[in-house]
C-alpha positions in Angstrom: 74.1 -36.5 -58.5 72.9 -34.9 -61.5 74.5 -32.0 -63.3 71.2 -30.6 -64.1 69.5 -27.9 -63.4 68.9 -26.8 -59.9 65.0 -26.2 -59.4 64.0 -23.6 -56.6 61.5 -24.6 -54.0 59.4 -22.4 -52.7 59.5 -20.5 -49.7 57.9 -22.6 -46.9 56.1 -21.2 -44.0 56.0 -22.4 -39.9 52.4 -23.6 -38.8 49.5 -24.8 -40.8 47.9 -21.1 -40.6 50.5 -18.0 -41.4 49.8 -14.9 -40.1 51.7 -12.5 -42.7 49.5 -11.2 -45.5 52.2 -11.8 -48.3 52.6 -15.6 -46.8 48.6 -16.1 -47.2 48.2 -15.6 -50.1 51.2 -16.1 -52.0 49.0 -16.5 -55.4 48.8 -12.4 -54.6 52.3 -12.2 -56.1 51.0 -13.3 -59.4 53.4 -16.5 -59.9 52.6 -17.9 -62.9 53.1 -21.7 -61.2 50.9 -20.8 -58.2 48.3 -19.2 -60.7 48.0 -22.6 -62.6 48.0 -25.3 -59.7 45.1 -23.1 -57.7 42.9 -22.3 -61.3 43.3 -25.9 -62.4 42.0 -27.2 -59.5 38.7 -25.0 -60.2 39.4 -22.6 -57.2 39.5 -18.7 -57.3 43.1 -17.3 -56.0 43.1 -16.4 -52.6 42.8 -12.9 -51.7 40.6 -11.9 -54.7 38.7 -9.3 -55.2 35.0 -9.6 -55.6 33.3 -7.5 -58.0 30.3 -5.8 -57.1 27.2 -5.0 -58.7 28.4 -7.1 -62.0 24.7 -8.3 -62.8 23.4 -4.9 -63.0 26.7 -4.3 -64.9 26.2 -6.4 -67.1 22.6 -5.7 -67.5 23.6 -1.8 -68.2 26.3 -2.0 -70.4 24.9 -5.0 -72.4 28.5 -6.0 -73.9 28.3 -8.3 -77.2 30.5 -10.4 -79.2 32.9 -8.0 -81.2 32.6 -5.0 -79.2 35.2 -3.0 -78.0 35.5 -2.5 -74.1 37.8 0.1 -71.9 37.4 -0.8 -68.3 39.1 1.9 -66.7 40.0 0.4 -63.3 41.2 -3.1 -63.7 41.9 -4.1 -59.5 41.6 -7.6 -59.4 39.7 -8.7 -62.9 36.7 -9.1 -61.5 34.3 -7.1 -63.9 37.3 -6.9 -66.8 36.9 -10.8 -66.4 33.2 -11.0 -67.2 33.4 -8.1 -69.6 36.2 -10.8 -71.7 33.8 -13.4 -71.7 31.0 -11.1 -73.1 32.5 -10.1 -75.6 33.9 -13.3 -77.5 34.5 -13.8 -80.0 36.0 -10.9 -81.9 36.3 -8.6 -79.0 39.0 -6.9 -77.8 39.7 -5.1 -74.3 41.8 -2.3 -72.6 42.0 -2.6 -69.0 43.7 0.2 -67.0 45.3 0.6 -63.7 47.2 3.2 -61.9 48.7 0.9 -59.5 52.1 -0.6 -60.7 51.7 -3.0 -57.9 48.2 -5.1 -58.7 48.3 -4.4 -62.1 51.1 -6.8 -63.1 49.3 -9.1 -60.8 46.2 -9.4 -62.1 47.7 -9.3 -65.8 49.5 -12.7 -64.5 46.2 -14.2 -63.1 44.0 -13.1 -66.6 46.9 -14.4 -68.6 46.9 -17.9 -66.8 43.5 -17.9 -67.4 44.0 -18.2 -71.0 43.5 -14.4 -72.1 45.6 -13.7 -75.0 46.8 -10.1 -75.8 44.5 -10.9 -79.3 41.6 -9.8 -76.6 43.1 -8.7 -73.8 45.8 -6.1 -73.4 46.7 -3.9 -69.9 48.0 -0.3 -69.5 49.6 1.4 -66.6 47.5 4.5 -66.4 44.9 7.0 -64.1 41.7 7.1 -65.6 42.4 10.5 -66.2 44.5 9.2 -69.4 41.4 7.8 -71.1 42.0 9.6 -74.4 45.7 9.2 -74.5 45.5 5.1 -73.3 42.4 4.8 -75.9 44.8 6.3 -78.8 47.8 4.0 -77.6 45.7 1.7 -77.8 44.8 2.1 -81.3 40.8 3.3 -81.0 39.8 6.4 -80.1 36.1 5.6 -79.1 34.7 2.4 -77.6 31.2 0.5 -77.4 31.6 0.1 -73.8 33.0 1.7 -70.5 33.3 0.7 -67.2 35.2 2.3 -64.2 34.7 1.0 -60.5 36.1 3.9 -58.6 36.5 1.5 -55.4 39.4 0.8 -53.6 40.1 -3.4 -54.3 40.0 -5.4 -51.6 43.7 -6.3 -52.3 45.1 -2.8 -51.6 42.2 -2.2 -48.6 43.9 -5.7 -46.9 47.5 -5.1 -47.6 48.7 -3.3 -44.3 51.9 -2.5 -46.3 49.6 0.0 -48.4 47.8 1.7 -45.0 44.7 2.1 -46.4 42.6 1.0 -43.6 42.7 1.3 -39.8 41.9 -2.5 -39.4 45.9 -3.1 -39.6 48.6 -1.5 -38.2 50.7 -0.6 -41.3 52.6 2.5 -42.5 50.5 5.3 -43.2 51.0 5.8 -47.0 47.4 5.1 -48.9 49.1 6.2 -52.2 47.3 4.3 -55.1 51.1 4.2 -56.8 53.4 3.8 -54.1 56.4 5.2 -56.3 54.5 9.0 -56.6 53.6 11.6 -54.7 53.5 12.5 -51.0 51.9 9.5 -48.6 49.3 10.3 -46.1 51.6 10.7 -43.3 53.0 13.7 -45.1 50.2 14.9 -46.4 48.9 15.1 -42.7 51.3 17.1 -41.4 52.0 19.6 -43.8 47.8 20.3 -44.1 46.7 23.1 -41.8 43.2 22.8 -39.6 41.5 24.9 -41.9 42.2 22.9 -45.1 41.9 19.6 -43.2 38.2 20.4 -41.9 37.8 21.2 -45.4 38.5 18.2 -47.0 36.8 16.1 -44.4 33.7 18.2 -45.1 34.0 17.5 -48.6 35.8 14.3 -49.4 33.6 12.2 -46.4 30.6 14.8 -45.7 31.9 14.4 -42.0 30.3 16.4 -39.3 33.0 16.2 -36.6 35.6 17.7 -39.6 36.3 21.2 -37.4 37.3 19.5 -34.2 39.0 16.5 -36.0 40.9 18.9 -37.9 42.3 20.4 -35.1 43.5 17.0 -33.5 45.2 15.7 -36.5 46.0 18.2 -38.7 49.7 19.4 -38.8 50.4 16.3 -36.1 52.9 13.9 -37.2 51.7 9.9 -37.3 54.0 7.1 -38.8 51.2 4.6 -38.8 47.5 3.7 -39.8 47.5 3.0 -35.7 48.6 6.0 -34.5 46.4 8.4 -36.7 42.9 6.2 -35.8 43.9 6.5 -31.7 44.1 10.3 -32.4 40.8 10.2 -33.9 39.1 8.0 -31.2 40.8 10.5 -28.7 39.7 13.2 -30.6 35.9 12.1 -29.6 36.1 11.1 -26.4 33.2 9.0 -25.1 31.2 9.3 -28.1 29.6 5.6 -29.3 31.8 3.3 -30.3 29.6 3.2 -33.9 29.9 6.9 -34.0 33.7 6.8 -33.8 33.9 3.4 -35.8 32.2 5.5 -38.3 34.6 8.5 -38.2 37.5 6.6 -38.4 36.6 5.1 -41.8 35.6 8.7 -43.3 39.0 10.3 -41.8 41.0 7.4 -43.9 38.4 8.1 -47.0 38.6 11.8 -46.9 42.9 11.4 -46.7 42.7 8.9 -49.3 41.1 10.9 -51.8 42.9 14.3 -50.7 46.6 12.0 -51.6 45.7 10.7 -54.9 43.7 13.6 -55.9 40.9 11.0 -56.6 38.2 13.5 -57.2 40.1 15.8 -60.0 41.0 12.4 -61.5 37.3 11.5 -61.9 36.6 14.9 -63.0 39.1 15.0 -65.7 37.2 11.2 -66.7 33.6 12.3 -66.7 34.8 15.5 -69.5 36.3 12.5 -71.2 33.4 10.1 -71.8 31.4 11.3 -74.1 34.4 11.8 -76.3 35.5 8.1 -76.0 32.4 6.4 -76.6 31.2 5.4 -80.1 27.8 6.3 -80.6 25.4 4.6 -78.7 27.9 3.1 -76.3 27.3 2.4 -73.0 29.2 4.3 -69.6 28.5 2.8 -66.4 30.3 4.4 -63.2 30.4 2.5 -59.8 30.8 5.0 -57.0 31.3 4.4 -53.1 30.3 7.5 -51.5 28.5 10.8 -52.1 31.1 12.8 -53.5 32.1 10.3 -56.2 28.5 10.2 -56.5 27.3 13.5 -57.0 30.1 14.8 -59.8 29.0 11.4 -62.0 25.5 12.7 -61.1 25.9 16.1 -62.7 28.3 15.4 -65.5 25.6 12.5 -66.6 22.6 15.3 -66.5 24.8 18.0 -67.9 26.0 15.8 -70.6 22.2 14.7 -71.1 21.2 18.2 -71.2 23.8 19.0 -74.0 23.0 16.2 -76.2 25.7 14.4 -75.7 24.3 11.5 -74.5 20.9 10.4 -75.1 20.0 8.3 -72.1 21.0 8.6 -68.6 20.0 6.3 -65.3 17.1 8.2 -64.0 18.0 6.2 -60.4 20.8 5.0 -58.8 21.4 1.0 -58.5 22.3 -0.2 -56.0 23.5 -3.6 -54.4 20.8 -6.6 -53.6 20.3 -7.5 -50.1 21.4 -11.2 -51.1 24.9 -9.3 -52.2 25.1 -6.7 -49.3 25.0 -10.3 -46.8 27.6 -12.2 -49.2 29.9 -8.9 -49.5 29.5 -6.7 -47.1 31.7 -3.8 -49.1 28.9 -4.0 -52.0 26.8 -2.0 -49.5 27.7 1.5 -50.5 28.0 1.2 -54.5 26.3 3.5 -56.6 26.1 2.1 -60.3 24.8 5.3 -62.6 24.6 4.4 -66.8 24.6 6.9 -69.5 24.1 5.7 -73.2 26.2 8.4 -75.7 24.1 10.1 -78.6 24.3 9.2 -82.8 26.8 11.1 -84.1 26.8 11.7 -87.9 30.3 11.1 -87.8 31.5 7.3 -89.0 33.7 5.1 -86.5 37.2 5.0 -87.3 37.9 1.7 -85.1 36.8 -2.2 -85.0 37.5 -4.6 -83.3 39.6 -5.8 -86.0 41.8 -3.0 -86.5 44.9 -2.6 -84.9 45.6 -1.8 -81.4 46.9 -4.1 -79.1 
């Protein structure tokens, strides 16, 4: 035998089919071997996420060679990936991500792809940390932003994360798993009150005062366990209308865990700040609350001057890409276009940064 090195196999798996999400789609974990064999044989990874709205994206932000680019929720690549290709050559691009899981994951599948940190560079960071990531970065203002506010498909599928009630899975929904209290907790130490509250607001729900009772304060270790309680909770109601309930229960959590909607507040005051001017915003929202505050900061920033454009009317997903991608059919896309400012730019996309 040979005294040299010892290569590792990889794990193999019974049956043609595997069950287990992580056995699936083992490209998920962002080997850079796996990576490689699947894009070289012209295939997308399996599991990826598929970004919506990106020809109205596209469209709004108009992204040219040389620009500079923040897109403040990097998921799976999908719109930083187009965004790269707009903006060669010469351009350069900060992606951000708050989740310490995907983000190192989708760094992996961009970097196999052949995107250098000359163009391309990631940081582990809320959106909330625009200004601070953009001065890290090395440039303070951008031409264009971009933030999806959508959960990625990757973290909605993952039953480990217990985002959904499609698989039974611990009931955590944290966007970083290594911070703050999971759902479960946050359950049971929210009174009635404050739960019908935040169903109210966080889902516009109108069973939120009779929900809140059933659930709030209970104890539930899985995703299971919390959408029996609801289904419970409305008796022989239509299967639809509970369906329906269920999915705003697990929104309306969501948001209330990772403080999603004083993170996108804190963002919106940021924009105007961030962009050089003329840049281009564009915000993707999923439902009416995300909605409505990128709705108002927009027209109050309009109304100020600080931007000297605005999307008179929402976008919203084609019929041809509401049948191919079912979870395009609540996005929102809203544009605002930042006013002159006699002030010169103090970044290109030749400076330093990355």
């Amino acid at each position: 035998m040979s005294g040299g090195p010892v290569r590792k196999r990889r794990p193999r798996y019974s049956g043609k089919f595997p069950r287990r999400f992580e056995q699936r789609y083992k490209e998920h974990q962002g080997d850079p071997e796996t990576l490689g064999k699947v894009l070289s044989a012209g295939k997308t990874p399996a599991g990826s996420h598929v970004p919506v709205l990106l020809r109205e994206t596209l469209e709004v932000l108009s992204p040219k060679p040389g620009d500079l680019v923040v897109d403040c929720t990097l998921g799976r690549g999908g719109h930083t990936r187009a965004l790269l290709k707009a903006i060669q050559p010469g351009g350069r691009l900060l992606a951000l991500d708050a989740d310490p899981l995907e983000l190192p994951r989708t760094e992996a599948v961009l970097r196999a792809e052949g995107w250098g940190p000359e163009c391309f560079h990631a940081a582990r960071s809320n959106f909330a940390g625009l200004s601070t990531a953009l001065l890290d970065w090395g440039c303070p203002r951008v031409d264009v932003l971009l933030a999806d506010l959508g959960v990625s498909s990757m973290q909605l599928d993952d039953p480990a994360r217990g985002f959904t009630s499609k698989f039974e899975g611990p009931l955590d929904m944290r966007l970083n798993p290594s911070r703050g209290v999971t759902a479960a907790e946050w359950i049971a130490r929210t009174s009635a009150q404050s739960m019908a509250l935040c169903l109210q607001e966080n889902a516009d729900e109108p069973h939120a005062s009779g929900l809140a009772l059933a659930i709030a304060g209970k104890s539930f270790a899985t995703t299971g366990d919390l959408a029996r309680a609801v289904r419970l909770a409305l008796g022989n109601r239509p299967a639809g209308e509970v369906d329906k309930s269920i999915r705003r229960v697990f929104q309306s959590v969501r948001i209330a865990v990772n403080g999603e909607f004083s993170a996108l507040d804190a963002l919106l005051r940021q924009i105007p700040g961030c962009l050089k001017p003329g840049g281009r915003a564009a915000l993707i929202s999923f439902h009416s609350g995300e909605d409505r505050r990128v709705k108002l900061s927009f027209q109050a920033g309009w109304r100020t001057g600080q931007y000297a454009d605005i999307a008179g009317d929402i976008l919203r997903a084609s019929p041809a890409e509401r049948r191919a991608n079912p979870r395009s059919t609540p996005a929102k896309l809203r544009w605002a276009i930042a006013a002159p400012r006699a002030a010169g730019d103090s970044c290109s996309a030749s400076g330093n940064g990355v």
